[in-house]
C-alpha positions as CSV (number, residue, x, y, z in Angstrom):
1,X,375.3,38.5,-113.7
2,X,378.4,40.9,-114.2
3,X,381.1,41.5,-111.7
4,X,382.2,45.6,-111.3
5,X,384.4,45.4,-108.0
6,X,384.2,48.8,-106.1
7,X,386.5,49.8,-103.9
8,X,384.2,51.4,-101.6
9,X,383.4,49.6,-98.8
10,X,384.1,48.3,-95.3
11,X,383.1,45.9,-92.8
12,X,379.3,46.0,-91.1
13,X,379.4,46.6,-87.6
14,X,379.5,43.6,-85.3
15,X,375.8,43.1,-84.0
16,X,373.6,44.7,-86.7
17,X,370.8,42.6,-88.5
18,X,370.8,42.2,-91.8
19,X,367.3,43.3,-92.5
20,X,367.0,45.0,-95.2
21,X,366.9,46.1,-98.7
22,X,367.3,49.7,-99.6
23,X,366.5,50.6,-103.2
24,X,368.0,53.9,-105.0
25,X,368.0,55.0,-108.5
26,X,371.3,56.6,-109.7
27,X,370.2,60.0,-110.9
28,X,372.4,59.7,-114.2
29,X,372.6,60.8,-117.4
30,X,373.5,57.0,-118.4
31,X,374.4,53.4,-117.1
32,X,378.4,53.9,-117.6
33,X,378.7,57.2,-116.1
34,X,376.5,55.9,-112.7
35,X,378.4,53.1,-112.8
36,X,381.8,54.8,-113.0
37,X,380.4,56.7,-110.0
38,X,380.2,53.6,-108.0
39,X,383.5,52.1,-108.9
40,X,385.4,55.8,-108.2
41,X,387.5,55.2,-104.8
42,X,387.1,59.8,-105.0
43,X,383.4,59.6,-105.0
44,X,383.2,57.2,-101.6
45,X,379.7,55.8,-102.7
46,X,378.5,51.8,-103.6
47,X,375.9,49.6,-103.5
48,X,375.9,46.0,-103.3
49,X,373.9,45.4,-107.0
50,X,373.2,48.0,-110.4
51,X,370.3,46.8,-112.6
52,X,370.2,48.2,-116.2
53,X,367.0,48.8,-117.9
54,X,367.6,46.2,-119.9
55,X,367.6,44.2,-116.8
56,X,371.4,43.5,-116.5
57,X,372.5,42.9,-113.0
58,X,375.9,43.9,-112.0
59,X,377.5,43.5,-108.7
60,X,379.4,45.5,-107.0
61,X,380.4,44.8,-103.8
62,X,379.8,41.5,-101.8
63,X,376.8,40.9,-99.7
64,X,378.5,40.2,-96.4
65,X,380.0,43.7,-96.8
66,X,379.2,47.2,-96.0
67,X,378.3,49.3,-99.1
68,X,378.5,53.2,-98.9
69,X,375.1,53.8,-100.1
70,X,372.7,54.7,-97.1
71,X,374.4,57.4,-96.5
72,X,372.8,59.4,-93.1
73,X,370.4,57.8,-92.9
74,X,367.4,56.8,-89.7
75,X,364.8,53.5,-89.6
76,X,363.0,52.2,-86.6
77,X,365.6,53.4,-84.3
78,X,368.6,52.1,-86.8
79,X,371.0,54.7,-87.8
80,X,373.7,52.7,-89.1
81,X,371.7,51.2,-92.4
82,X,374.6,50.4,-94.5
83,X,375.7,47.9,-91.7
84,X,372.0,46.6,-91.6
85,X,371.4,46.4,-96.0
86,X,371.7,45.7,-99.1
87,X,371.9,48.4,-101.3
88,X,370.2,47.8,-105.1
89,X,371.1,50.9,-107.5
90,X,368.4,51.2,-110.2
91,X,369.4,52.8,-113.4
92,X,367.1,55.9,-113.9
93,X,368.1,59.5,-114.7
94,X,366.2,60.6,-111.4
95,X,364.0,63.6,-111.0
96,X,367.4,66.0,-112.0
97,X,367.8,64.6,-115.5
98,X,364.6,62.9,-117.0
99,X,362.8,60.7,-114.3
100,X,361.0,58.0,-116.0
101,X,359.0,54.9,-115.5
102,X,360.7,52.0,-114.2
103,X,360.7,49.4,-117.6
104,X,359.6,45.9,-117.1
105,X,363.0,44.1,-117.6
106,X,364.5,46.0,-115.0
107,X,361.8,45.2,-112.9
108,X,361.5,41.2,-113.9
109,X,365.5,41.6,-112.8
110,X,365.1,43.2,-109.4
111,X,362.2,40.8,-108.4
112,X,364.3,38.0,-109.1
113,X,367.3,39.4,-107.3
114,X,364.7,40.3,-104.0
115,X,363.8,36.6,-103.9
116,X,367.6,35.5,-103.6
117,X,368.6,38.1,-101.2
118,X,365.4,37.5,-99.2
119,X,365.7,33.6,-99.2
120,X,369.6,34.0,-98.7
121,X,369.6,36.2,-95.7
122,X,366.0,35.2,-94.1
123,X,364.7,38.9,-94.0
124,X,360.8,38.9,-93.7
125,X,359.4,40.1,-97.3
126,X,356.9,42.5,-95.8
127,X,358.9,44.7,-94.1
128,X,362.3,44.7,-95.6
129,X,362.6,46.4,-98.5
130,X,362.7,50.1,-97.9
131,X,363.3,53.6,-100.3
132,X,366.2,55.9,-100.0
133,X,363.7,58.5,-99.6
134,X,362.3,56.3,-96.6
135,X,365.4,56.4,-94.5
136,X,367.0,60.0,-95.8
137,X,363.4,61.8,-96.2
138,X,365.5,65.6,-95.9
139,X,367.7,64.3,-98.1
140,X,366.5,61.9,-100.9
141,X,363.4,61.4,-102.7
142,X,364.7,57.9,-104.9
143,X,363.6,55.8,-106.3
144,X,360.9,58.0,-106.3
145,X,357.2,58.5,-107.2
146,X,356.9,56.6,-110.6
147,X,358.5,53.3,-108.5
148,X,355.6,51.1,-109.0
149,X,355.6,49.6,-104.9
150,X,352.3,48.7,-105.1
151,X,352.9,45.9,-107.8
152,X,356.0,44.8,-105.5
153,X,353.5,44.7,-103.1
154,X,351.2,42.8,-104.2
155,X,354.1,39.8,-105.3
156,X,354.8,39.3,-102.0
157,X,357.5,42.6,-101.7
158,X,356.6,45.1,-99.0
159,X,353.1,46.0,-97.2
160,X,350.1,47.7,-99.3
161,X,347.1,46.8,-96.9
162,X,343.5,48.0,-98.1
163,X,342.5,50.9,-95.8
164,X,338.7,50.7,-93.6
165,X,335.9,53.2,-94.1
166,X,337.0,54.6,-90.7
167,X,340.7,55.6,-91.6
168,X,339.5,58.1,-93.4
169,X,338.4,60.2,-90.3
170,X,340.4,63.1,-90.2
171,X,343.5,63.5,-88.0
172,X,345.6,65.8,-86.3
173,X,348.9,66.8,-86.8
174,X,350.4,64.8,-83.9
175,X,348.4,61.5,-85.0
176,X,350.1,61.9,-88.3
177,X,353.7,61.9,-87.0
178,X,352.9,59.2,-84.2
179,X,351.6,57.2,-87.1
180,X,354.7,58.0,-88.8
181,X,357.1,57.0,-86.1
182,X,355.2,53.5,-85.8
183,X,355.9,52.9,-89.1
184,X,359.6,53.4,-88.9
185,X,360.4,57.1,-89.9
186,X,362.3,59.9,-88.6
187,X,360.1,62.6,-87.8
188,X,362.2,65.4,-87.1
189,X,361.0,66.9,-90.3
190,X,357.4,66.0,-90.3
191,X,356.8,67.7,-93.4
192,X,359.9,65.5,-95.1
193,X,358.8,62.4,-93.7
194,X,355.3,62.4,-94.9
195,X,356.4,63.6,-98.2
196,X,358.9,60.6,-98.1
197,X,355.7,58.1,-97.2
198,X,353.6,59.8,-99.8
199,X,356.3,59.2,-102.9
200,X,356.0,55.1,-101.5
201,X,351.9,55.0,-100.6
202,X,350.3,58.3,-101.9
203,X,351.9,59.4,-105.2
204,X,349.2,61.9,-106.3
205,X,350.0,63.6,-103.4
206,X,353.9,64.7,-102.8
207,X,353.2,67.7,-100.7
208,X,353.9,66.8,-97.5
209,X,350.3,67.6,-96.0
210,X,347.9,64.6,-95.0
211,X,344.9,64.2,-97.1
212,X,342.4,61.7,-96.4
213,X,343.7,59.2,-98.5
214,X,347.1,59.0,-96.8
215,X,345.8,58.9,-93.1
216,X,343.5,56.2,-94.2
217,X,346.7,54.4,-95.8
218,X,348.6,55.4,-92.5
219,X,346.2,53.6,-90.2
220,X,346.0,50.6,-92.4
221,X,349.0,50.7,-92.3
222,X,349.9,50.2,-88.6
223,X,346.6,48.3,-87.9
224,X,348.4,45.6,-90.4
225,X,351.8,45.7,-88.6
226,X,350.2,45.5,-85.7
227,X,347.8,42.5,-86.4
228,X,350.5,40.6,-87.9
229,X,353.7,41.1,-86.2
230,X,355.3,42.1,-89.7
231,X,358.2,43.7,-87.9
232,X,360.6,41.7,-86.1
């Protein structure tokens, strides 16, 4: 691993949980210019860790300090989600300048690095890592549609529970957004929200409207979370 310090960052508030792991890409033309970015005291942005697609892992900022890379930013009632993550930059051109498929060493490197931080800080693998898109629906859509979760998933990273025959019943407008809200997002937007959920659980389907396949994932969804306890 590579040290870059940045200068941007500050202390997390008193009282916040460590809980979780945000993952972004940079939406960059390339690695040096994303991570100039980072490193710029002007551009008052950080994260905590950069991962190449070659799979080298620089870091930026220490873990028991606040990176500027949530930015506004809302999850089960948090607001203040630099204070309460890590922040994992993923180098990607983003959907602006070439979005591409996530390459396996850059993967192998950011499942590696999700162990450690999870070990190190005790955060519960099912529910803590999260998208920028999850937290800033109006405002991000990264790492995007092509980010393969369900793989993560499956390794031990995140939720992906099968869906029953039943969950594919239709549903209403105000089931989706309850089911929404359970989950963890902000649902002033509706339309936003789901389209953030859909990028995660429903890729096919980024427009923002429910079709049967996401309120069946939805339900599964919350039937797991509610089964299990995953959130603490």
């Amino acid at each position: 691993m590579k040290f870059s310090p940045s200068p941007n960052f500050d202390n997390r508030a008193f009282g916040v949980a460590l809980d979780y792991i945000v993952l972004h890409y940079t939406g960059m033309n390339d690695a040096a210019s994303a991570q100039a970015r980072l490193c710029d005291p002007a551009a008052r942005v950080s994260a905590h860790y950069l991962i190449e697609e070659n799979g080298d892992l620089t870091q930026l900022v220490d873990e028991t300090r606040r990176a500027w890379h949530a930015g506004q930013s809302f999850w089960r009632g948090a607001t203040d989600l630099n204070s309460a993550s890590i922040g994992i930059e993923l180098i990607n051109p983003g959907h602006e300048f070439g979005y591409r498929p996530f390459p396996e060493p850059q993967l192998e490197a950011l499942k590696k690095l999700l162990r450690e931080i999870i070990a190190r800080h005790h955060m519960n693998p099912a529910t803590a890592l999260l998208a920028h898109s999850d937290i800033a629906p109006t405002r991000k859509q990264d790492p995007g549609e092509l980010f393969p979760w369900q793989d993560l998933a499956q390794e031990g990273f995140g939720l992906w529970p099968a869906p029953l025959p039943s969950d594919y019943a239709p549903a209403d407008a105000q089931e989706i957004d309850a089911l929404l809200a359970f989950i963890g997002y902000d649902t002033t937007s509706p339309q936003d929200s789901l389209r953030a959920f859909q990028r995660r659980y429903r890729p096919k389907n980024l427009a923002g409207i429910s079709d049967n396949e996401t309120t069946a994932i939805l339900r599964a969804l919350k039937r797991f979370i509610v089964t299990n306890c995953a959130f603490s």
